[in-house]
N, C-alpha and C positions, 0 to 999 in steps of 0.2 A: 382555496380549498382543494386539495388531492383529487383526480379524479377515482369517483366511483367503481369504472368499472375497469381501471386501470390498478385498481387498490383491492378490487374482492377477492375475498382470502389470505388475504396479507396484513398480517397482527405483526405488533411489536411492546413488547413486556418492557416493564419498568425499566427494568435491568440493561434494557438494551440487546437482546436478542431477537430476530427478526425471524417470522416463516412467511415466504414467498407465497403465492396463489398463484395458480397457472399462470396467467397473464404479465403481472413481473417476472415470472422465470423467463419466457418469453424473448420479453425484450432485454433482459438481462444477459441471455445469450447470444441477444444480437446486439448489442450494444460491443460485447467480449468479441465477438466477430468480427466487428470492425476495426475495432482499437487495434488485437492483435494483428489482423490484416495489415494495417497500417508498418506495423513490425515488419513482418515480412517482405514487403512492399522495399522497408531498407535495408532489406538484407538478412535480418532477425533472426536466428535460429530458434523454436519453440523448445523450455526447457519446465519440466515440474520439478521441484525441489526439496528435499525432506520437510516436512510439514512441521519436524521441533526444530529450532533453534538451541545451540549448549551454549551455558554461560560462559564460559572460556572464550567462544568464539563471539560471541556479543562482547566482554570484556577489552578486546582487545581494539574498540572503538569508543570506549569511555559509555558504552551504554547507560550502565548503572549509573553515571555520573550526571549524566543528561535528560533520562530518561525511565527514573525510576518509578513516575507515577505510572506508566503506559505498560509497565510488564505485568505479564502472567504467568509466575512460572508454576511449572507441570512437575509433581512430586509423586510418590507414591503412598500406599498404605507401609508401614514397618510390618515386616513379616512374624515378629515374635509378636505382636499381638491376634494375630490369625490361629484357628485351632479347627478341628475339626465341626467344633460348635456355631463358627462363624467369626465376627471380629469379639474384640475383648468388649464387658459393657461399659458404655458410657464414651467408645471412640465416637461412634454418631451421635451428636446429640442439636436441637435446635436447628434442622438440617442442615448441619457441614459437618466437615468431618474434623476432628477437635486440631488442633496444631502439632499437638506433642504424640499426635498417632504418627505422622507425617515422616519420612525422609529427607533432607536433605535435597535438596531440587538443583538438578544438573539439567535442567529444559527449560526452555521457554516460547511461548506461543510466538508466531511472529507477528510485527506489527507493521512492519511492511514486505512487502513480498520480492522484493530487489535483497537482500541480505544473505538470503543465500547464495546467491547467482557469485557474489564477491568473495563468500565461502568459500565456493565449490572453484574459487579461478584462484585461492592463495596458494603461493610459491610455483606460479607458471608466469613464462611470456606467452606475450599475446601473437598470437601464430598472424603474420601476414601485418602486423602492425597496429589492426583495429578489429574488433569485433562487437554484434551486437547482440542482445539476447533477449527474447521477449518470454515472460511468465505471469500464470496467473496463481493466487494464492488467495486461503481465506484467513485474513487479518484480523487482530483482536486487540485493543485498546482500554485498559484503565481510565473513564472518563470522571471527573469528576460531575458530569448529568449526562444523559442520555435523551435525543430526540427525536421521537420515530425514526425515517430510513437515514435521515440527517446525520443522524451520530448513532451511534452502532456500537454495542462491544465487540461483536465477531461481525466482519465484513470481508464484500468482496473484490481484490483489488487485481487489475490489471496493471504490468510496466512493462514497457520498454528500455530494459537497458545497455547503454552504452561505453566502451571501453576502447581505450588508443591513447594517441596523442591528443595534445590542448585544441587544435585549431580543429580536427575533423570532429570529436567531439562537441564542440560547440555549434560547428554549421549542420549536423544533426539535432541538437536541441533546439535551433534556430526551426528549421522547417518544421521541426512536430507544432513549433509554439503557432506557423504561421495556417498548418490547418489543423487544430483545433481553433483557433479564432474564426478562420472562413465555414467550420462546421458548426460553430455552437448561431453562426452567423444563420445560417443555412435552417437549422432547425427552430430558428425565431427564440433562442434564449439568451434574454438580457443578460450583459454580464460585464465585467470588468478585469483586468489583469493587477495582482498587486502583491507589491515583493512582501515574501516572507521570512521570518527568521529559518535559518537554515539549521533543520534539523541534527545535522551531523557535527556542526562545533560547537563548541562551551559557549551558551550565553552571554560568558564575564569575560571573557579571553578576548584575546589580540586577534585569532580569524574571524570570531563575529564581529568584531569592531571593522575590521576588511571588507565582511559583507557588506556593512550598511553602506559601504565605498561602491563595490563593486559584486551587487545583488546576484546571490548564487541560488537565489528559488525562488520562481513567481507562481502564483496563484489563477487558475482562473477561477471568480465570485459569481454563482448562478445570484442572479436577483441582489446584489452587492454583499449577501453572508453569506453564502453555500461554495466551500471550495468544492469543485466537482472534478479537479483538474488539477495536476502539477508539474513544473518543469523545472528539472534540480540538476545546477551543476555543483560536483564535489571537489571540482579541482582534483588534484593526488592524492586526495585523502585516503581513501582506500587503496588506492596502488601501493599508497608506502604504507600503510598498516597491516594488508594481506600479503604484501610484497609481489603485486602484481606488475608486471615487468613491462617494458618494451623492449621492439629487439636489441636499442643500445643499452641497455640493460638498466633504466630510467625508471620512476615507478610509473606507472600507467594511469590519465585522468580518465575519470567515470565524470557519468551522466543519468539520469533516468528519467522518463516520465510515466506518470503515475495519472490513474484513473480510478478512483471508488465509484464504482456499480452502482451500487445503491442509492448513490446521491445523486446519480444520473435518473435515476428511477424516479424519484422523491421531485426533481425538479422539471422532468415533460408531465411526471401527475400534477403537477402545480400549475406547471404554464398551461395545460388546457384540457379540454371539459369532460372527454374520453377516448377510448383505445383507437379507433376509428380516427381521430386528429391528430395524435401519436403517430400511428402508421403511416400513415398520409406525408408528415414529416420525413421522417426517418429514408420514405420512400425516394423524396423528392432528393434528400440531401447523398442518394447513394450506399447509407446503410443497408 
């Protein structure tokens, strides 16, 4: 059971939208302060990023292909039905706003917060060889159900992302993997690490069949369901599709690691009894 007094004021709607209560804003922001620290600590530069994603630039990763339950995209009202009287009748009806009011949707909400960062680096090299970049974003996901802070349609994520060559990229996702395990060790949360399908290739395709070889995202499972935690390498994928470079003019492998907040929240309210043992935690582990 959540704790009480780690949980008051913090509701979460069917739908999957959550409002915080002092208390998880909290530690939500210390939770951010770490992780990101963490960033910095490797180097990380802090970067915030347009908060829409355009389908053009989602496109050019087979988004749509892969991941067309998880979009939201962001449209407008059409302006010939707007008049001085307000909208035309019958665009609201049932509360939403009907289809055929709608434009044409060139946005999309993001569903992780590393996507722009790979945006904002296409058609440049990587100055010095490698760079890192840390951001935070509020994410939003098409679920098929919703679980309190578990599963979220709008959430809040921290990454740490990574760009360069094959080998330094990896002995950075290596260390992040080796403390969050000595942190989640630290704050007394049972958990497990366990490879996942990797978001960024075709399910059917010949590089997820690669993966199952050679596992390009591991999970960590608060309580063996709750991924709380992620550690993704992309290989070139991105370098060759943003045409992100090295200096020999190579595409450049990404990395990132990913943290949802809220499941961070949802799993010290679970493991124990109130804010006060929370703290206590947090305190001992250097948060």
């Amino acid at each position: 059971m959540a704790s009480e007094t780690l949980l008051t004021g913090t509701g979460v709607t069917g739908d999957g939208r959550a409002t915080l209560g002092p208390a998880a804003i909290g530690l939500l922001g210390r939770l951010d302060r770490t992780f990101a620290g963490w960033g910095l600590e490797a180097g990380a530069q802090e970067y915030r990023f347009p908060p829409l994603l355009t389908v053009g630039d989602l496109a050019k990763m087979d988004y749509f292909d892969n991941f067309p339950h998880l979009a939201s995209p962001v449209s407008a009202l059409n302006r010939t039905l707007m008049s001085d009287a307000g909208l035309a009748e019958g665009t609201v009806a049932d509360g939403a706003v009907v289809a055929s009011a709608l434009v044409d949707a060139e946005y999309v909400l993001p569903s992780a917060a590393c996507y722009g960062a790979y945006f904002d680096l296409a058609d440049s090299a990587v100055e010095g060889g490698n760079r890192a970049i840390t951001t935070v974003a509020t994410c939003f996901r098409r679920e098929d159900h919703y679980e309190g802070l578990r599963r979220l349609f709008g959430f809040t994520m921290r990454e740490v992302i990574l760009v360069g060559d094959r080998d330094t990229v990896l002995e950075h996702l290596g260390a992040f993997r080796t403390r969050i395990a000595a942190f989640l060790e630290q704050l007394g949360l049972p958990h497990h690490v366990d490879v996942a399908t990797d978001p960024f290739f075709d399910p059917n395709g010949a590089k997820s069949q690669m993966q199952k070889l050679f596992p390009t995202k591991e999970e960590f499972l608060y309580d063996g369901t709750l991924a709380i935690a992620s550690v993704n390498f992309h290989r070139n994928f991105f370098g060759d599709r943003y045409r992100i470079r090295l200096p020999d003019g190579s595409p450049a492998f990404t990395g990132c690691v990913a943290f949802g907040l809220e499941r961070w929240i949802s799993a010290l309210g679970r493991q124990y009894p109130d804010l006060a043992s929370v703290d206590q935690r947090l305190t001992t582990s250097g948060a």
